[in-house]
N, C-alpha and C positions, 0 to 999 in steps of 0.2 A: 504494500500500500504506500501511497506517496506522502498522506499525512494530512496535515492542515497549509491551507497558503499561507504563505508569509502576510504579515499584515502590512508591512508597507508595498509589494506588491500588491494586496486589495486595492491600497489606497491611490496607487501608480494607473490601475486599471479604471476605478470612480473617476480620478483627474484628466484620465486620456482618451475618455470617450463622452464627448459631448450630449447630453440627456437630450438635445431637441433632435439631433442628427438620429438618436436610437429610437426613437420615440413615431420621426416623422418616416420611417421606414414600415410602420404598421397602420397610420391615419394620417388625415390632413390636419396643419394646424395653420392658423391665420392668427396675428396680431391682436391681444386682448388686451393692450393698453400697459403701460408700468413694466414694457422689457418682457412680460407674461406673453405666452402665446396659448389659443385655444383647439380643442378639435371636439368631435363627439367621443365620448370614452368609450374605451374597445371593452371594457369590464360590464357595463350594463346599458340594456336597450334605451338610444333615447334620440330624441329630434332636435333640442336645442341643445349647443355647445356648453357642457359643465366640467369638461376638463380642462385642467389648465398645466403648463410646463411651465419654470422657471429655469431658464438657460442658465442666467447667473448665478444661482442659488446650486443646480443639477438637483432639482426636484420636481415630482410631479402629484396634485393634488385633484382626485373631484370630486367635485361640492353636489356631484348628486348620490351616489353611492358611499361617498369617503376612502374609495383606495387611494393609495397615495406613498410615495416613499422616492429613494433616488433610484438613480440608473442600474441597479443593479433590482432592486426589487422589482422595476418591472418588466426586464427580461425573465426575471424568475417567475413572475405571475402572468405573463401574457402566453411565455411558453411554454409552462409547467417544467422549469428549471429548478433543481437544488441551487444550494448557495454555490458550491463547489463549480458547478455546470455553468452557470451565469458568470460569474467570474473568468472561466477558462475561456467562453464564446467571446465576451469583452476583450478579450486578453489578444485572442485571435485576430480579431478586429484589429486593435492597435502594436499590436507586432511586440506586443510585450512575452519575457519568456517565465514564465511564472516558478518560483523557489516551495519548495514545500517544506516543511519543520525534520521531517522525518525520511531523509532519500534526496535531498537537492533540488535538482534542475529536473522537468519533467520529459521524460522517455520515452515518447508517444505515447502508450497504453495505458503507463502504472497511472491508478488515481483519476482515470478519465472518468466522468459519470456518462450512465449506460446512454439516456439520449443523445449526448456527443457524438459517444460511438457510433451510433446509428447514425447522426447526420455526416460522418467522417467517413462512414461506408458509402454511402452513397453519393458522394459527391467525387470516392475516388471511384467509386462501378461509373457515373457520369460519363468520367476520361475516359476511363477503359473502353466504354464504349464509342465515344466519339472517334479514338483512335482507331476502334478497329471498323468504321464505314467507310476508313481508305483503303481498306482489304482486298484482294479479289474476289473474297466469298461474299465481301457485302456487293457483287456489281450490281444484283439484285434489287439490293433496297435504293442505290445510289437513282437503278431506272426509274424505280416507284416516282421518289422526287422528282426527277426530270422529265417524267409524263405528267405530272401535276404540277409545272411549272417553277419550281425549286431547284437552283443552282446547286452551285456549293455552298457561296455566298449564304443563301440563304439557310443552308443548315448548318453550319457556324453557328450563325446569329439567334440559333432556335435551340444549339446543342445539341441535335438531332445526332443518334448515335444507330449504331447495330452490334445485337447478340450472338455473337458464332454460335453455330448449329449445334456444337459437342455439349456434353452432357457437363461439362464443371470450367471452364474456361475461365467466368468468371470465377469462379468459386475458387481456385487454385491461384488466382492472381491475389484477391483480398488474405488470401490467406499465407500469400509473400508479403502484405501491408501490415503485417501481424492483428489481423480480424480472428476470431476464434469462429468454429464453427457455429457454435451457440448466438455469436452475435447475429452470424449470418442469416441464420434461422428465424431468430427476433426480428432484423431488418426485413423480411419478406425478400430478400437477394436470392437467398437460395430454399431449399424445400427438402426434405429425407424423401429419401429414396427407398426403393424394398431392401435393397442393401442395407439400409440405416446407415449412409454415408449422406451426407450434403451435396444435390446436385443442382447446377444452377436453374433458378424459376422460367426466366428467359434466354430463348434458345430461337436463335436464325427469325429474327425479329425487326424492324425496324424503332427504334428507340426516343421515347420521347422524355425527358426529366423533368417531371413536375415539382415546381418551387412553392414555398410558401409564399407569404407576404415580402417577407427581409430577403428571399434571395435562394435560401436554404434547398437544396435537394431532397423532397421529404421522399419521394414517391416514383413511379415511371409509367406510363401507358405504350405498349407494345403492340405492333401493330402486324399481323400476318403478311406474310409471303409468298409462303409457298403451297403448293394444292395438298402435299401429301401433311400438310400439320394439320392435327386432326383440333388444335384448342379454336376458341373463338377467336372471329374477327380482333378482337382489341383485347388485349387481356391489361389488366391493373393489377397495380400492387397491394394485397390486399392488407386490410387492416393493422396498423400497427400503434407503435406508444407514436411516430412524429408523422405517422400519416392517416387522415382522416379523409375521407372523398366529401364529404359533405362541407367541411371546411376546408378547403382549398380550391383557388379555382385556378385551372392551366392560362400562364401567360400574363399575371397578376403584376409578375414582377418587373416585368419589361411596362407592361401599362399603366401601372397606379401613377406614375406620375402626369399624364397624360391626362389621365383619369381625373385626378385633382386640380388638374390646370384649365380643364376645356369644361368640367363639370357633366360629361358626360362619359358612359358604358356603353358598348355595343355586345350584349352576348348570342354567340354563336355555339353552335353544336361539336366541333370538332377541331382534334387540333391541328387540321390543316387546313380548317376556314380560320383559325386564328393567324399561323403562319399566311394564309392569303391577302387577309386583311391588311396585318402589318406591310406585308410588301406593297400593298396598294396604297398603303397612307393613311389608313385606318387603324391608328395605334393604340386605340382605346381598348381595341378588340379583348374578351378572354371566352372561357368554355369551362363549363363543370367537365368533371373527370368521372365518367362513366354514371351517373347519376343527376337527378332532376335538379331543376332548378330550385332552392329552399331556403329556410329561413337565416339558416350560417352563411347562406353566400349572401343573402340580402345584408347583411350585418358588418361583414366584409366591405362591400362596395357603398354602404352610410356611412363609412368613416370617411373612406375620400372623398365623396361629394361632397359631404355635413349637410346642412339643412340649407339648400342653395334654392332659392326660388327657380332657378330654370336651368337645375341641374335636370337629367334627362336618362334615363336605361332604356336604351332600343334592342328589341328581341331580334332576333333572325332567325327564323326555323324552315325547314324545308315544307313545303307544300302539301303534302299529302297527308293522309289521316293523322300518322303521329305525330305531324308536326304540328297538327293544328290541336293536337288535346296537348303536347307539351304549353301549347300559348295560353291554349284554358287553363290547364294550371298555373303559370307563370302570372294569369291574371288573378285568381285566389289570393296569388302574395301582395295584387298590386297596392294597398292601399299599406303595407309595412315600410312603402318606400316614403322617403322625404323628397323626393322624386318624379316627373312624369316618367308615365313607362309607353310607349309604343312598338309596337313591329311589324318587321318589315318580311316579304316571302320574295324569292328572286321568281323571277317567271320560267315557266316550263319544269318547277317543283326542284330548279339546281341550286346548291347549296353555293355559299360565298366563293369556295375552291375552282368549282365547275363554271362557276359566271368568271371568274377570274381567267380561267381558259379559256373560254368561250368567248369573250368579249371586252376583257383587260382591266386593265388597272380601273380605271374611269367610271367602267360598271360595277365594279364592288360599290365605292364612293357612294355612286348615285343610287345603289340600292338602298342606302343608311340613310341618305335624304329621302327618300322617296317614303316615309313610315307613316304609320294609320296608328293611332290612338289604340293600347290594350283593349279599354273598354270599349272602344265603338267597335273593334274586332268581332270582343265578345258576341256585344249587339247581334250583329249581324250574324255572325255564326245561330245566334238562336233563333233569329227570326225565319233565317236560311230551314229549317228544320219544320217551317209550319206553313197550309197553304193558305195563303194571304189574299183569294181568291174569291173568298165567301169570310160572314162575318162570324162565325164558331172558331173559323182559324186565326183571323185576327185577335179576337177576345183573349183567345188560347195561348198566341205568340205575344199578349202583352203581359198576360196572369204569369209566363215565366220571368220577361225580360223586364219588367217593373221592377222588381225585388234589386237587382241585379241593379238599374238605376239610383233605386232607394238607399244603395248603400255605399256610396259614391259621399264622402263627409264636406268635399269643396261644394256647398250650396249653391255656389253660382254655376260653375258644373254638371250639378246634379239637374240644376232646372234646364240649361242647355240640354243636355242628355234627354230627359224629357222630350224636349222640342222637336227634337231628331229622332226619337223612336217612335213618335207619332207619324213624323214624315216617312220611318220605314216602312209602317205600319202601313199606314196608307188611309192613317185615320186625320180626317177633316177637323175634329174635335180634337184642338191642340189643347186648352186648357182642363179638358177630360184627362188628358193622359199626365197632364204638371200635378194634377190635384191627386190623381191616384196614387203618384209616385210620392207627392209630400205626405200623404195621410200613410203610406209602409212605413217612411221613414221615421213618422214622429211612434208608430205603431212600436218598429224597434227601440228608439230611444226609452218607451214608455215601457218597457220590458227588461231594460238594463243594459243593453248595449250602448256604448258609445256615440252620443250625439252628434248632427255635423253640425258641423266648426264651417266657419269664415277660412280661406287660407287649406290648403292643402294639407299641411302638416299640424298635428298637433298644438295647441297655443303653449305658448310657455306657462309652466306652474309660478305661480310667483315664488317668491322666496319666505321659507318655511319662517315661522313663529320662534320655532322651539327645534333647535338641535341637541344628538343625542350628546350624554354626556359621553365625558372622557376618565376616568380614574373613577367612577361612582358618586352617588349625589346625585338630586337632580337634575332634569334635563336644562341647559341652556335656554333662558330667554333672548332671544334676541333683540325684542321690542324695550327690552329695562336697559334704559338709559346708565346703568353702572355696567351690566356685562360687555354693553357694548364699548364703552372708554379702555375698561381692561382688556376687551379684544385687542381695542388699537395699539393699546399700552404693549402689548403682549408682541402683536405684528411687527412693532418698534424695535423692540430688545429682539428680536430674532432675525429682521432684514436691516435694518440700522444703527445696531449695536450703540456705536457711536455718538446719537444723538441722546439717548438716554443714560450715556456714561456719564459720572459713578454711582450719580444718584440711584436709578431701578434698583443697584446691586443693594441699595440699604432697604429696600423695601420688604414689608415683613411677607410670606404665605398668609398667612391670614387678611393680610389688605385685598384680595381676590377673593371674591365672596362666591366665583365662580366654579363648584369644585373642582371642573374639567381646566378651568385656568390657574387653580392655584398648586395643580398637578405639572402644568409645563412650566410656572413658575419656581416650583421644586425644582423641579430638571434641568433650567438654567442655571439655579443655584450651586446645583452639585457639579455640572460639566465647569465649574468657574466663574461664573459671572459673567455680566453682556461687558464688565468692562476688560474680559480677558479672549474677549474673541480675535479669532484669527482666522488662516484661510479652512483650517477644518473646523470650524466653533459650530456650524449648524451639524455637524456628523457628528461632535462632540454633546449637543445636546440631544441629539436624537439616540445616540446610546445609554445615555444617562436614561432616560424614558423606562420608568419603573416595566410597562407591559407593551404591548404593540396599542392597546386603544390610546394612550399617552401621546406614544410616538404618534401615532396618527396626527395627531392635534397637531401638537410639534410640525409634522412635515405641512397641516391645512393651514397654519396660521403663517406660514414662512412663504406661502405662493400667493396669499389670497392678498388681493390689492390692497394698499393703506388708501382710506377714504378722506382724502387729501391731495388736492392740485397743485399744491406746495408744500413737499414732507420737506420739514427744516425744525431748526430748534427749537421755533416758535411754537409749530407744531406739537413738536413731541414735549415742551414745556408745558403744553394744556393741558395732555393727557396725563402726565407727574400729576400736576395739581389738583386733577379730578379724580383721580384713584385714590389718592393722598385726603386728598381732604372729606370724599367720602367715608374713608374710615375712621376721619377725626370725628366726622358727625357722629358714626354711630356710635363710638366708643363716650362722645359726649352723651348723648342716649341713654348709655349703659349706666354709666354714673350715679344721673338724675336719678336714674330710677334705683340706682344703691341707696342712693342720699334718702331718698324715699322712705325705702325701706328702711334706714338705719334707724334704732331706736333710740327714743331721745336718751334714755339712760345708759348709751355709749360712752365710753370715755374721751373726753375732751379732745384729746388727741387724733381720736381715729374718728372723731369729724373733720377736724384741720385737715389732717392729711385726701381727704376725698377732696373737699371742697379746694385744698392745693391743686391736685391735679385736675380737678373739672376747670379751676383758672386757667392751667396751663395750657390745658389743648383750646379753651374758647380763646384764648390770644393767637395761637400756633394756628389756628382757623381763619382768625379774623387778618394773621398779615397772608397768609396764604391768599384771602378772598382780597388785598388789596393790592399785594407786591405780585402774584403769581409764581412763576418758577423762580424768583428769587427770594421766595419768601419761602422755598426749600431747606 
């Protein structure tokens, strides 16, 4: 075993990989004001932007779920990485060679965690294969591309590889990379055999390697050649610890930036309409891997758009029956997008690859302009199904296609849509058909679904009352004008140390009446103080952080904006004096009501001495309410 990392190696890998750079390889992020940048969190479903990064800080926080931490937590949380794992992919990234306590320098294998493995397998099977499609046994697959208009060029660019036909080819090369059979087996690379030897899964194949989001080689899709292989048309990798088909979609990585630039997807069926598309100029392009279009790819392609008003997912399916029930379904998912959804069919039922043959570059293109609205598709497809000829059929084709309308939540939309299935219909009585569809809709709403909204997407939630606590205690108000100052107070000593140096450091736990705030003010206490911050003091406080709900705090209060268009001394001088002299109040408070209670037959003395200090703090209040921060 290799042991534990060295900690300033940790610390070498946190400093050398930029949190917005790792961050913005999974979602889109845009400018949120104060250096802060935002996206929709990839941790839970939502429409308006609540996540946020902090470049300078290398922390990420969201204010709708609460996860949150640095660069290293959230490679560990988006990938399902251990510490050790996260650390070593960082590591890779910045060309750092990591030391371990127990064994030195690391040796390829000793100490790697198992997903590594697996992503290190596969991306050296990748080469393996690429290398071997300049074979002569690949001339085969090299025709395939070259009757489907794919150079070499273009299988470069796609990493497009080939499996020799023998039974362990691959399996005997990873196993010179010092992979263990076991790994192999885990990976889905290789498979037992009756022998109970490992022989490779893919054999005289044409090769495709499916990437995650970042880049990674999770997976591959394999595409037949020859007559006498008796497996199917396309075989996939099948399920593993870093490959999922539901969660991954072919082509993602080459397009997400695209994707986040133009605000628009084009999803196609295969990954030689994706490779067509890209060669025609349609870079958006991706494709699910052997499986329907669903709710993880929806989820996927909401973080690059975000919530863009005229962001756009254009379908493209082939013509024919399946292609038309893949659209029906694809429209089930339509209203999960923050997004229009429309699609597009090539004519003569050819897919993107086959127009690309057929009629070049220009006609891909013009195929993706050329699209018809999900739902007016749908429309039609239902109304297509009923004879419109006599009025039994019309009634018939609108008792289905109403519903279908009614649940359409853009109002104005929905009424359009109305307008229009009246016109398909062929019914004269256009506000017959607006009123039918508004009496479903309010019918649903009155049932508990979902009302429509103004606005395509979702309205924003406002911002909650009451956050949970952090350390225990009750929950956070956020409307009480004192949790709120100790907020600010709190955001101060964590992003501006400085401004609140030395003074915060004399302030007691007890002045935060907040318990979840007099918990991260514990936690600055013990990492040192705001006036002993340095370039680690927020990693410093975040370890101090009795439990992770602590830290949590710690990481939300260190990204969340200060509510201030001039954070300066001034500033942070109000918040001293309002935190400060709240406690003077109450403890004057406490007093009164001692003095109260004390009985007149106390001794002389231990009246003096109350009624001293209830003087002292009503002075210590009153230069506070006249000097301000310098009445500190």
């Amino acid at each position: 075993m290799a042991g534990r990392i060295n900690d300033d190696d940790v610390k070498a890998v946190r400093d050398a990989v930029p949190i917005d750079a790792v961050v913005s390889e999974y979602l889109q992020l845009r400018n949120a004001g104060g250096g802060n940048l935002k996206g929709l969190c990839p941790f839970h479903d939502e429409k308006s932007p609540s996540f946020q990064v902090s470049p300078s800080k290398g922390l990420y926080h969201c204010f709708g779920c609460q996860a949150g931490g640095d660069t290293l937590d959230f490679v560990m949380k988006i990938d399902h990485l251990s510490f050790s794992e996260a650390v070593e992919r960082l590591a890779g990234l910045a060309g750092i060679t990591l030391r371990y306590e127990e064994g030195g320098y690391t040796s390829g294998t000793s100490g790697r965690g198992d997903r590594i493995r697996l992503v290190e397998a596969h991306k050296a099977a990748a080469q393996f294969y690429v290398d071997q499609l300049g074979s002569p046994e690949a001339e085969i697959g090299r025709k395939f591309l070259a009757e489907r208009g794919f150079d070499q060029a273009a299988a470069a660019h796609f990493s497009v590889g080939y499996s020799p036909a023998g039974w362990d080819h691959l399996t005997r090369f990873l196993r010179g990379k010092g992979f263990t059979d076991k790994e192999l087996i885990t990976s889905g690379l290789a498979q037992d055999s009756r022998s109970g030897k490992p022989i490779d899964r893919f054999r005289g194949r044409l090769m495709w390697p499916i990437r995650d989001i970042s880049g990674e080689v999770v997976g591959f899709g394999a595409r037949k050649l020859r007559d006498d292989d008796n497996g199917p048309k396309y075989l996939n990798t099948p399920e593993t610890a870093i490959y999922k088909k539901s969660q991954v979609l072919y082509g993602i990585d080459l397009a997400k930036k695209e994707i986040a630039k133009t605000s628009r997807a084009v999803v196609v069926e295969g990954y030689t309409d994706v490779m067509a598309c890209h060669m025609a100029g349609v870079t958006t392009a991706i494709a699910t891997c052997g499986t329907a279009f669903g709710g993880d790819h929806i989820k996927i392609l909401r973080r690059l758009l975000m919530d863009n008003a005229t962001a756009e997912v254009i379908f493209t399916f082939d013509g024919d029956a399946a292609g038309q029930k893949a659209a029906l379904r694809a429209f089930e998912d339509d209203q999960k997008f923050a997004a229009e959804t429309s699609i597009t069919i090539a004519p003569g039922g050819m897919d993107p690859c086959d127009l690309r043959l057929a009629q070049g570059d220009a006609a891909v293109a013009g195929l993706v302009e050329a699209r018809t609205p999900l739902f007016e598709f749908a429309l039609r497809h239902i109304v297509s199904r009923h004879n419109l000829e006599n009025p039994a059929g019309r009634a018939a084709a609108l008792a289905e296609a109403a519903p279908v309308v009614a649940s359409i939540k853009d109002l104005s939309i929905q009424h359009e849509s109305a307008v229009q299935l009246a016109g398909m219909l062929g019914i004269l009585d256009e506000p017959f058909v607006v009123k039918r569809v508004a009496q479903l809709a309010r019918w649903a709403r009155d049932r508990g679904n979902q009302p429509p909204q103004q606005g395509r997407g979702r309205p924003q939630e406002p911002a909650p009352a009451a956050a949970p606590p952090a350390g225990g205690g009750p929950a956070l108000n956020l409307r009480s004008p004192a949790h709120r100052t100790e907020r600010e107070l709190l955001k101060l000593a964590l992003q501006r140390p400085a401004l609140v140096s030395p003074a915060f450091d004399a302030y007691g736990i007890d002045e935060f009446t907040a318990p979840p705030y007099a918990a991260v003010r514990q936690a600055i206490q013990d990492a040192g103080g705001a006036s002993q911050a340095g370039d680690d003091y927020l990693a410093r406080v975040r370890d101090a952080a009795p439990n992770d709900t602590v830290r949590a705090m710690v990481t939300e209060l260190a990204v969340e904006a200060i509510h201030a268009k001039t954070v300066d001394e001034v500033y942070a001088g109000v918040q001293l004096v309002q935190v400060r002299l709240r406690a003077v109040d109450r403890r004057v408070l406490e007093i009164q009501g001692a003095m109260t209670r004390l009985s007149p037959q106390a001794p002389p003395e231990q009246h003096a001495a109350v009624q001293e200090e209830l003087w002292v703090l009503q002075q210590y209040g009153q230069r506070l309410r006249n000097r301000g921060a310098e009445g500190l």
